[in-house]
C-alpha positions in Angstrom: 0.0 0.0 0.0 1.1 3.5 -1.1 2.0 6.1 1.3 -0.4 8.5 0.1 -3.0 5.6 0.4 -2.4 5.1 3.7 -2.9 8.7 4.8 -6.0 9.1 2.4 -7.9 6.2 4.4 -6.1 7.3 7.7 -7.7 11.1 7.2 -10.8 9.0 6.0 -11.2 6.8 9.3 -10.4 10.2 10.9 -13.7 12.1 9.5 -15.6 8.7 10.4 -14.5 8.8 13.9 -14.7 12.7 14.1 -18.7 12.2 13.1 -19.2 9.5 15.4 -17.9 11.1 18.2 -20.5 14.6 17.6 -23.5 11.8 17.2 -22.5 10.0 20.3 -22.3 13.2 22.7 -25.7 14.5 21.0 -26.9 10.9 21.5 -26.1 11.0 25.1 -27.8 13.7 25.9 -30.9 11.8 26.6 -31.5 8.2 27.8 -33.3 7.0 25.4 -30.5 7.6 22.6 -27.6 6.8 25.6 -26.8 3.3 24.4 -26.3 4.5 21.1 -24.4 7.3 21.9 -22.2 5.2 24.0 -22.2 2.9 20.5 -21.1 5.4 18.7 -18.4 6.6 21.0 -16.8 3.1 21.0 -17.0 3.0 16.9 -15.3 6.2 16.7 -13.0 5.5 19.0 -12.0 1.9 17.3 -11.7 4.2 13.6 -9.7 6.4 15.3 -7.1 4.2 16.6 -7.6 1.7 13.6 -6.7 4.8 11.7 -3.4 6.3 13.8 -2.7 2.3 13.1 -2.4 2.9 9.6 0.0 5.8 9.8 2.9 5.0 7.3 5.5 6.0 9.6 5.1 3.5 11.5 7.8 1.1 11.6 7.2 -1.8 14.0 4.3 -2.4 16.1 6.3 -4.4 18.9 6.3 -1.6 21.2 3.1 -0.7 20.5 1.6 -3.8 20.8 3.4 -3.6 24.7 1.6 -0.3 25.1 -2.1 -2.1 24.2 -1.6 -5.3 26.5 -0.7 -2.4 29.1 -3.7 -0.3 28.8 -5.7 -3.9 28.7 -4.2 -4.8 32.0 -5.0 -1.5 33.5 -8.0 -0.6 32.3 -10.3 -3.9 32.3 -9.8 -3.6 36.5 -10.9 0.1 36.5 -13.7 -0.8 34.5 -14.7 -3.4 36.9 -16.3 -0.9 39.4 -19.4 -0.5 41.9 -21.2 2.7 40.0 -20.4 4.4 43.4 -16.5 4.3 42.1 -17.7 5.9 39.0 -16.7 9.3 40.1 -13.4 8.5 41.4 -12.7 6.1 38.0 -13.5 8.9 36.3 -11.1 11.3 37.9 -8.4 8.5 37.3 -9.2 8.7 33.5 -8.9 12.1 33.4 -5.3 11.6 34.8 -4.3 9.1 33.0 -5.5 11.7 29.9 -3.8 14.6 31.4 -0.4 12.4 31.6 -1.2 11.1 28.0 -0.7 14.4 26.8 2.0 15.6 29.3 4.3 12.9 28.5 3.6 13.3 24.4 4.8 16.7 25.1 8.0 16.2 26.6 8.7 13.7 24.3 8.4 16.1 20.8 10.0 18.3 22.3 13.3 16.2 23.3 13.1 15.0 19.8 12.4 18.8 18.2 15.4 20.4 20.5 17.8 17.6 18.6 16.8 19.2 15.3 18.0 22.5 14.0 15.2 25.0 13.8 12.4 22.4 15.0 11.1 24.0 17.6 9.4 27.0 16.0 7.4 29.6 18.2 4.1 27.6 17.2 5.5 24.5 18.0 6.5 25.7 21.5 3.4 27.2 22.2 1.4 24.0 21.5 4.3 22.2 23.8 4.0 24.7 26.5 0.0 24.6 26.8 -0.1 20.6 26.3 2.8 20.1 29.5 1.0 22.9 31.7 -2.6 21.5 31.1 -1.3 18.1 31.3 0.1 17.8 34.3 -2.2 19.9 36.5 -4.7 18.0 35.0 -2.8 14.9 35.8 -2.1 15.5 39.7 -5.1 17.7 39.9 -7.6 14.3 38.9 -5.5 12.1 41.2 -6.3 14.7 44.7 -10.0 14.3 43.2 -10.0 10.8 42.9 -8.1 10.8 46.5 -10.7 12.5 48.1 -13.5 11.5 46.3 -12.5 7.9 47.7 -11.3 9.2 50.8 -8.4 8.5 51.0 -7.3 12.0 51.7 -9.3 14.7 53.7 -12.3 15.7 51.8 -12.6 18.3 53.4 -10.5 21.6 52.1 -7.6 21.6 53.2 -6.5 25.5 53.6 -3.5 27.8 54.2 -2.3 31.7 54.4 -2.5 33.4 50.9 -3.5 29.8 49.7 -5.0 31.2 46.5 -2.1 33.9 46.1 0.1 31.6 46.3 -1.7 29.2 43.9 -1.6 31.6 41.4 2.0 32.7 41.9 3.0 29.4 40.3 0.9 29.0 38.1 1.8 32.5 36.4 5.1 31.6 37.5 5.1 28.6 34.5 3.0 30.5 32.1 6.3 33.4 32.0 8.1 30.5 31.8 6.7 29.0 28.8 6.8 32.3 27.4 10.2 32.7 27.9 10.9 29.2 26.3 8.9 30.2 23.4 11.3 33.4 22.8 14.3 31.3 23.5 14.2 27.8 22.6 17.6 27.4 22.9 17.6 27.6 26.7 16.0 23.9 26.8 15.7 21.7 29.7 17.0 24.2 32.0 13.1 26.1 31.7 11.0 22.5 30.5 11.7 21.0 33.5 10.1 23.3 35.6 7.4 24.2 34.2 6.6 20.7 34.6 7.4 20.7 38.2 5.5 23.7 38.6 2.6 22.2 36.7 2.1 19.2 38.5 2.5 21.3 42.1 -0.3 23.4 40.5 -2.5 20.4 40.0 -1.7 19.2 43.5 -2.5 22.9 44.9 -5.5 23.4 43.0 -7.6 20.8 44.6 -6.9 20.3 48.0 -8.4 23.4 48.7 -12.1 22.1 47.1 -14.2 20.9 49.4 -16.2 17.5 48.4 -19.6 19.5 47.6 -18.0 20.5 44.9 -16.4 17.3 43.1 -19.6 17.3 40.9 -18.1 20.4 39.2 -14.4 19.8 39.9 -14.7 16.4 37.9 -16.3 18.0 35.0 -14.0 20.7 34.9 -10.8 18.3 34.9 -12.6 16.8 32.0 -12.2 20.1 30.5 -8.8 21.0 30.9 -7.8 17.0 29.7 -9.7 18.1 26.4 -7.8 21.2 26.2 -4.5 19.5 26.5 -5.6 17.0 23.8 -5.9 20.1 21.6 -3.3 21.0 22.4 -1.8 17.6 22.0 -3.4 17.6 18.0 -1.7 20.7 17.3 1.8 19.2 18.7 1.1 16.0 16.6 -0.4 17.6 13.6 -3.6 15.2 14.0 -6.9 16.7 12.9 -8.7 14.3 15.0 -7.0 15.2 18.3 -8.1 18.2 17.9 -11.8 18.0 16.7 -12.4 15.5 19.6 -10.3 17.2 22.4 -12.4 20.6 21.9 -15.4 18.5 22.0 -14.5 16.9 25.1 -13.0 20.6 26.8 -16.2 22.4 25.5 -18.9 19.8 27.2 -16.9 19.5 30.0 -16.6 23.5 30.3 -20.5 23.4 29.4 -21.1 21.0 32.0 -19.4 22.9 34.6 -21.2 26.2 34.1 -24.3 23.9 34.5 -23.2 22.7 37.5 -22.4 25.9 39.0 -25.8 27.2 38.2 -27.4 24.4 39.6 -25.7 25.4 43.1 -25.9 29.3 42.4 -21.8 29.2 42.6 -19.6 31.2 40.4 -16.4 29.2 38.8 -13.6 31.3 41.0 -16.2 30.6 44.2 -15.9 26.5 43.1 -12.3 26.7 43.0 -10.9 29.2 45.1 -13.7 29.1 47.6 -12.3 26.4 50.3 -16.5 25.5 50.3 -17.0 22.5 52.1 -15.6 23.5 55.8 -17.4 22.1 58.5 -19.4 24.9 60.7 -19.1 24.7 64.1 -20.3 28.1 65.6 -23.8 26.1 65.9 -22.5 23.1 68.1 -23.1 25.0 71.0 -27.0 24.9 70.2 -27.4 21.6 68.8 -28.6 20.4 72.5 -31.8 21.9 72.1 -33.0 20.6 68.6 -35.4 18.0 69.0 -35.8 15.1 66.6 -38.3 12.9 65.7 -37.5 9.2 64.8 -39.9 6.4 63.4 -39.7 2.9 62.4 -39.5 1.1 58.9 -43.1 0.3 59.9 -44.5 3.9 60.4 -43.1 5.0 57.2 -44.8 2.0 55.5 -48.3 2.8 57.0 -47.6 6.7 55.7 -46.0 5.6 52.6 -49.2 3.7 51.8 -52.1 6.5 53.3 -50.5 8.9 50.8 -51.8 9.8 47.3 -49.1 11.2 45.8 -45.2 10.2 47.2 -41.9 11.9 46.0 -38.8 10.1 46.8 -35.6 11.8 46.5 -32.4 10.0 46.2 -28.9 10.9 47.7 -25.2 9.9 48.1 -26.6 7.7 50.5 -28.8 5.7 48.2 -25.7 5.1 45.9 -23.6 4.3 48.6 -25.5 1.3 50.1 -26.4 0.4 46.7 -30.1 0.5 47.5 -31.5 1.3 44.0 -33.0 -1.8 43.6 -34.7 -1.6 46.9 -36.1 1.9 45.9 -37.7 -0.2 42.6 -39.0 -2.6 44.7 -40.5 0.1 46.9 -42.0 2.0 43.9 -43.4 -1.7 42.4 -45.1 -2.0 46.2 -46.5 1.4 46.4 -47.6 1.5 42.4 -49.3 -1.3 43.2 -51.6 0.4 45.7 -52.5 3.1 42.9 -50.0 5.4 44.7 -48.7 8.2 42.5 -45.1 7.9 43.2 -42.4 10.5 41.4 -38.6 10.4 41.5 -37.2 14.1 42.2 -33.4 14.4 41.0 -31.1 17.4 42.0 -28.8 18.5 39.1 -25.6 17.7 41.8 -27.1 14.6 43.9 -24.2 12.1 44.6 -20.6 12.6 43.4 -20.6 13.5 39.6 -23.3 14.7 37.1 -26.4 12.1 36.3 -25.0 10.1 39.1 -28.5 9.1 40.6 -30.1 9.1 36.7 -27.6 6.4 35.9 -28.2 4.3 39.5 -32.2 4.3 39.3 -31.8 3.8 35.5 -29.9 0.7 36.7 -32.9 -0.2 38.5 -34.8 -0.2 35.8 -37.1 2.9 37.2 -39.4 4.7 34.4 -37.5 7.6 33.4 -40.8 9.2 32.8 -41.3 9.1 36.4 -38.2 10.9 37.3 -38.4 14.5 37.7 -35.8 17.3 37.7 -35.8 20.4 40.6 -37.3 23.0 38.7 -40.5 20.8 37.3 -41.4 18.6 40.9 -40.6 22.1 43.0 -44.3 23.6 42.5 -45.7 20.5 43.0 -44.5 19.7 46.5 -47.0 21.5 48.5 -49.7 18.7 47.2 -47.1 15.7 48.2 -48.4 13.6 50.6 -44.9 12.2 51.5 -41.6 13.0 50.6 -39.1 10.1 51.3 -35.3 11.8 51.4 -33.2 8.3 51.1 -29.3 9.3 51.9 -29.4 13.5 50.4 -28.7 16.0 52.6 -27.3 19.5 51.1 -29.6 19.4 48.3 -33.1 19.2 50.3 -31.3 21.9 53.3 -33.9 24.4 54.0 -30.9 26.9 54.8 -30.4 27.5 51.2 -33.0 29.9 51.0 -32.5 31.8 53.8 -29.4 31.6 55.9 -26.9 34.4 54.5 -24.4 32.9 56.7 -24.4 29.1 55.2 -22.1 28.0 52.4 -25.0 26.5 50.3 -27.1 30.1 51.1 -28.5 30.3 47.3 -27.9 27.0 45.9 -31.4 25.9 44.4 -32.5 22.8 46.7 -36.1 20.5 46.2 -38.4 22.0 48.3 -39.1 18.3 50.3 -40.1 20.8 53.7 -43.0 22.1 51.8 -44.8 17.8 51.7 -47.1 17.4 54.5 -44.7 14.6 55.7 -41.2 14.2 54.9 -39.5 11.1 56.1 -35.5 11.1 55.8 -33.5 7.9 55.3 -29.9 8.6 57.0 -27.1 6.6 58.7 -26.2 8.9 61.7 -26.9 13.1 61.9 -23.4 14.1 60.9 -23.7 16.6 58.2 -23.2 16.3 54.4 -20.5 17.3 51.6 -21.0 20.9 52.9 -19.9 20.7 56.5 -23.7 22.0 57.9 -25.9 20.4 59.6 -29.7 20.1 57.8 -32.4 22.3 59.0 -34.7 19.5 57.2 -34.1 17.6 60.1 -35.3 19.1 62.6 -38.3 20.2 61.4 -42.1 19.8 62.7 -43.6 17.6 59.8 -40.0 15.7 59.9 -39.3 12.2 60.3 -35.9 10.3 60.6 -35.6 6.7 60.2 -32.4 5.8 60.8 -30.0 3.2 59.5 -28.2 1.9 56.4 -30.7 2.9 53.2 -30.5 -0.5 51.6 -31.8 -2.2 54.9 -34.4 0.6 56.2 -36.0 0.5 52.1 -36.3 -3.4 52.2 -37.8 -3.2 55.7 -40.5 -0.7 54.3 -41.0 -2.9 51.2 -41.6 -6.3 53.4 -43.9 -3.8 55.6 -45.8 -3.2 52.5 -45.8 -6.5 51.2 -48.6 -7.8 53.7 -52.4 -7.0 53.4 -53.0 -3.1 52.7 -53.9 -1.5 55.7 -52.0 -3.5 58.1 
């Protein structure tokens, strides 16, 4: 086969994948298309690297064969995880994207320096902004994935001039990059520390994010790893790079802005806010709260006297992996011509869509699933509203406490059912660091224990004769 061939059906397994990969994001975008989106995303993906496979400069495949059974032995294990890891498996891809891209970087440009007048300013630009977004993004989605698994604080962790000096080095490596640029000649001695820099940056960046914010944290990592794949194209010459890294930064940047509205949080707030910090001026007063408890059985008996039930799932749901218990639930109370509705909360659980995906899972009608906005003027005529594991998203404080972190973020309005009755291990407060005003509230009721085991408790209490 020719050279020019080769790159003709390269290019041309390059505009198939490049197509595929716009259908399978628009496909996504609603889950009725999802599995065909995700189709399409592993089509484009297999044109894509049956196309780079192609490449006529290519002259053995040994290594990258090596590189394949690798990636194999990595990646079926990381696959293999609860839907509760998704978050933190995510945030590992995104690293492993982010050093993808770093590493191809330093590598063209060890070749490029041993060529006379390789490294043009162009060349060094696309270098520069590939190594700096790289590695942040590299060490920035391992702290997420760290915390998000706890195995660091996830709780901010916070200095003097913290965001000062944040910024100090990261301006720090973008003067350097510059200076590179104008001098190419001066080599290693400015690469390497930008690098340094880079992945200190990454490191810097997160710890001061406090786990209420992951949701937006993740989707903005996913961002920057798009950006460096740009980046990355540019560096390689690769159309495709390119086309599909600015998809992947501009629905990740898209995403974030979503998920910033959804809390009523600017971007700087998210990521230079330290949000997430435990309050503790209240402990003094927690003594005189008073709350209410029931039993699996007295939620059963209300579940079943209500008309119309909204159940709203949390962290908490996903990490006792109750979903199924929840369909079981809905099947029991369906059964008894209850009218039961799902309400989701554009940043329940860890990442975006978390709780879609889980009841999705369960096999839950999406037509019963409602978002904040629609189910929020419709929660004055709820009979019951059953909160299994949320907490910041359903915290009454939002609207009116200028002192709380969350004071603003859009919540579901569960205080305004007649009855609420809240699913939760122990009172300890959520991502935010606050206690829940829901809790304590007159028409509140707290069942407590692990959400798996209170839901099946309530569904065998509703498995005997109605009425019981």
């Amino acid at each position: 086969m020719s050279p020019q061939l080769e790159h003709n059906l390269t290019q041309l397994t390059y505009l198939v994948a490049t197509a595929l990969f716009v259908f399978s994001l628009k496909w996504l975008s609603h889950p009725s298309t999802a599995r065909r989106g995700v189709l399409a995303g592993v089509l484009g993906m297999t044109a894509a690297i049956g196309g780079t496979l192609m490449h006529h400069e290519i002259v053995t495949y040994k290594w990258i064969t090596y590189a394949v059974i690798a990636g194999f032995a990595a990646g079926v294990p990381l696959s293999m995880v609860a839907l509760t890891a998704v978050p933190q498996r995510t945030a590992i891809s995104h690293a492993f994207g982010g050093l993808a891209a770093g590493l191809v970087g330093t590598a063209k440009f060890a070749l490029w320096s041993a060529e006379e007048g390789a490294l043009t300013p162009f060349r060094t630009t696309a270098i520069v902004v590939e190594i700096i977004l790289g590695f942040l993004t590299f060490t920035g989605s391992l702290m997420a994935a760290g915390k998000l698994q706890e195995w660091i604080p996830t709780r901010p962790i916070t200095y003097k001039n913290q965001n000062i000096i944040n910024l100090s080095l990261l301006a720090v490596a973008i003067v350097l990059g510059v200076l590179l640029i104008l001098k190419p000649e001066l080599g290693w001695w400015v690469f390497v520390p930008i690098i340094l820099l880079s992945l200190t940056f990454g490191v810097l960046l997160i710890i001061p994010i406090g786990g209420a914010d992951m949701p937006t944290v993740i989707s903005l990592l996913n961002s920057y790893a798009g950006l460096s794949a740009v980046a990355m194209g540019f560096v390689l010459e690769n159309k495709l790079l390119i086309t599909a890294g600015a998809l992947d930064g501009s629905s990740g940047f898209i995403l974030s802005v979503i998920m910033c509205r959804a809390m009523n949080r600017s971007f700087t707030n998210v990521l230079f806010g330290a949000f997430g910090q435990v309050k503790t001026a209240a402990a003094a007063s927690d003594e005189r709260k008073v709350v209410k408890s029931a039993t699996a059985e007295d939620a059963a008996h209300l579940l079943e006297s209500g008309s119309r039930v909204v159940l709203v799932p949390g962290y908490g749901m996903a990490v006792a992996q109750a979903q199924h218990r929840v369909r079981e639930l809905y099947d029991q109370l369906t059964k008894r011509g209850v009218d039961v509705r799902f309400a989701i909360h554009p940043v329940a659980g860890r990442m975006p869509g978390h709780m879609n995906v889980l009841l999705a899972e369960a096999e839950i009608p999406y037509e019963k699933l409602a978002e904040m906005d629609d189910i929020n003027p419709e929660m004055m005529q709820m009979d019951v509203a059953l909160v299994i594991g949320a907490n910041d998203v359903v915290n009454p404080a939002a609207r009116h406490d200028q002192s709380s972190p969350i004071y603003g973020m859009p919540i579901i309005d569960v205080d305004k059912a007649k009855t609420v009755l809240a699913i939760k291990r122990t009172m300890n407060p959520g991502f935010a660091g606050i206690e829940n005003e829901l809790y304590y509230m007159d028409n509140t009721l707290m069942v407590f224990g692990d959400a798996k085991a209170v839901v099946g408790d309530i569904v065998r209490a509703l498995a005997g004769p109605p009425g019981h």
